[in-house]
C-alpha positions in Angstrom: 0.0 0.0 0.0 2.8 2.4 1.1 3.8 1.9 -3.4 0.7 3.6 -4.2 2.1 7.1 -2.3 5.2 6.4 -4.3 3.7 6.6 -7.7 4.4 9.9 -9.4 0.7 9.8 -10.5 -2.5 10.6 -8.7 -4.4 7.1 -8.2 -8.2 6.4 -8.4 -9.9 3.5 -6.3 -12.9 2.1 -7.9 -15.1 1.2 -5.2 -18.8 -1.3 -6.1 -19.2 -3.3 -3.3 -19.8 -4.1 0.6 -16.5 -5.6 1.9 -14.4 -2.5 2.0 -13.1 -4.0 5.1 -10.2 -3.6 7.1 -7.1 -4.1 4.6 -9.6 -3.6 1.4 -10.6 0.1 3.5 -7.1 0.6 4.0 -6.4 0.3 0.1 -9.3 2.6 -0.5 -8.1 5.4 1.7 -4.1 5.1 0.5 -5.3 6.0 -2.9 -5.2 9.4 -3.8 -9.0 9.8 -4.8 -11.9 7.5 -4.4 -15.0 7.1 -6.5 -18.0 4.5 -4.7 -20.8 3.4 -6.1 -23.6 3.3 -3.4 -23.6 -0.4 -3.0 -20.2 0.7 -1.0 -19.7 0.7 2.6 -16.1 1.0 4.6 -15.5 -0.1 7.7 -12.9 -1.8 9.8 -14.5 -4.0 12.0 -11.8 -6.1 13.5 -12.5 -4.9 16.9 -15.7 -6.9 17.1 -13.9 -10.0 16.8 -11.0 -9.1 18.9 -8.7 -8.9 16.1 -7.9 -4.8 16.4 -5.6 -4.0 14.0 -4.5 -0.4 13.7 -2.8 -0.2 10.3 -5.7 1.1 8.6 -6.9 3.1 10.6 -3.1 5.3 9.7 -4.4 5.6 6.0 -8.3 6.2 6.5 -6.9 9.2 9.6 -5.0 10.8 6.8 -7.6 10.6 3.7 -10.8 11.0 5.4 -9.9 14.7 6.1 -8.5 15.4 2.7 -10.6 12.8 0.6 -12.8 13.7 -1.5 -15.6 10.6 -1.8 -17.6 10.6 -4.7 -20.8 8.3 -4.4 -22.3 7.5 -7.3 -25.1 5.5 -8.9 -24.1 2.0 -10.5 -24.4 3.4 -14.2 -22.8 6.7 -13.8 -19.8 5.3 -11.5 -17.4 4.3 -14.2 -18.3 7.4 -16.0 -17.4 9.3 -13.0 -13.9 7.6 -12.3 -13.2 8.3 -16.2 -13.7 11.7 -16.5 -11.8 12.5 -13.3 -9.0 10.0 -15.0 -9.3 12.1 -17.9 -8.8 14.9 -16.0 -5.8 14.0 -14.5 -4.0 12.4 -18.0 -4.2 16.2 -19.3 -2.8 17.6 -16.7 0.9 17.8 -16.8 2.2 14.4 -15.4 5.4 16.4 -13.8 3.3 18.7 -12.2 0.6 16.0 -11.2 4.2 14.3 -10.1 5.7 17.1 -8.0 2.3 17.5 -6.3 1.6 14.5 -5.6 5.1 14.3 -3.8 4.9 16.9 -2.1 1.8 16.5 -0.3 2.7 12.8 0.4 6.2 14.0 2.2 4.2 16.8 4.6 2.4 14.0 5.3 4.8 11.8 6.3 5.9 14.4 9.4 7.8 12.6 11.9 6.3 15.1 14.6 5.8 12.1 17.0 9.2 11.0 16.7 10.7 14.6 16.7 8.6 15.2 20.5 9.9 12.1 21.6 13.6 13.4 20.9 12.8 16.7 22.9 13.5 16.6 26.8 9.7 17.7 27.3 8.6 15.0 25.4 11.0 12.2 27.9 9.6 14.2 30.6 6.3 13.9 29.4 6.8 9.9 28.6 8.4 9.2 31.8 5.3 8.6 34.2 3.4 6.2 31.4 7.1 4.1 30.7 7.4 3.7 34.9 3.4 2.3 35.1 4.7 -0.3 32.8 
């Protein structure tokens, strides 16, 4: 999944069906836009059977804010994921490129890290790592 932020284009998930699940909602939500019909649901249920797993929830925090989710009818949905394909094939691929890149690398902050490294941010850790 990490490949598709690599890419130097924009990528479009095509989206007709229930079991956008946990990895499959992860996929979703690494792409760079996402066209559903409304037969389409997401979700990441592996809480419920005690099988949490937080690696989606990473991608689907970062796109659900910036993602712009296009529902659509059945008929009209690969109409809709054409033309914004179209759209992007004029544009100028280094441009798409460079954009695409450098949106990907401000997201990619290592803020957490960076705190960590700080003495306020030991401080700060100290009482949670001397629970343990």
């Amino acid at each position: 999944m990490t490949l598709i932020q690599d890419l130097p284009v924009p990528v479009i998930a095509m989206v007709n069906n229930f079991i956008s699940k946990a990895a499959g909602c992860q996929l979703v939500a690494s792409c760079d836009i996402a066209v559903a019909t409304d037969k389409s649901s997401f979700a990441t249920p592996g809480v419920n059977v005690g099988m949490l797993c937080a690696t989606p929830g990473v991608a689907i925090g970062r796109a659900v804010p910036r993602e712009s989710v296009r529902w659509c009818m059945r008929n009209i949905w690969m109409e809709e994921t054409l033309a914004i394909a179209h759209i992007i094939c004029k544009s100028s691929r280094p441009e798409s490129a460079l954009g695409k890149t450098a949106f990907q690398r401000q997201m990619a902050q290592t803020v957490m890290v960076d705190n960590l490294v700080l003495h306020d941010g030991q401080e700060g850790i100290r009482p949670f790592v001397e629970k343990c």
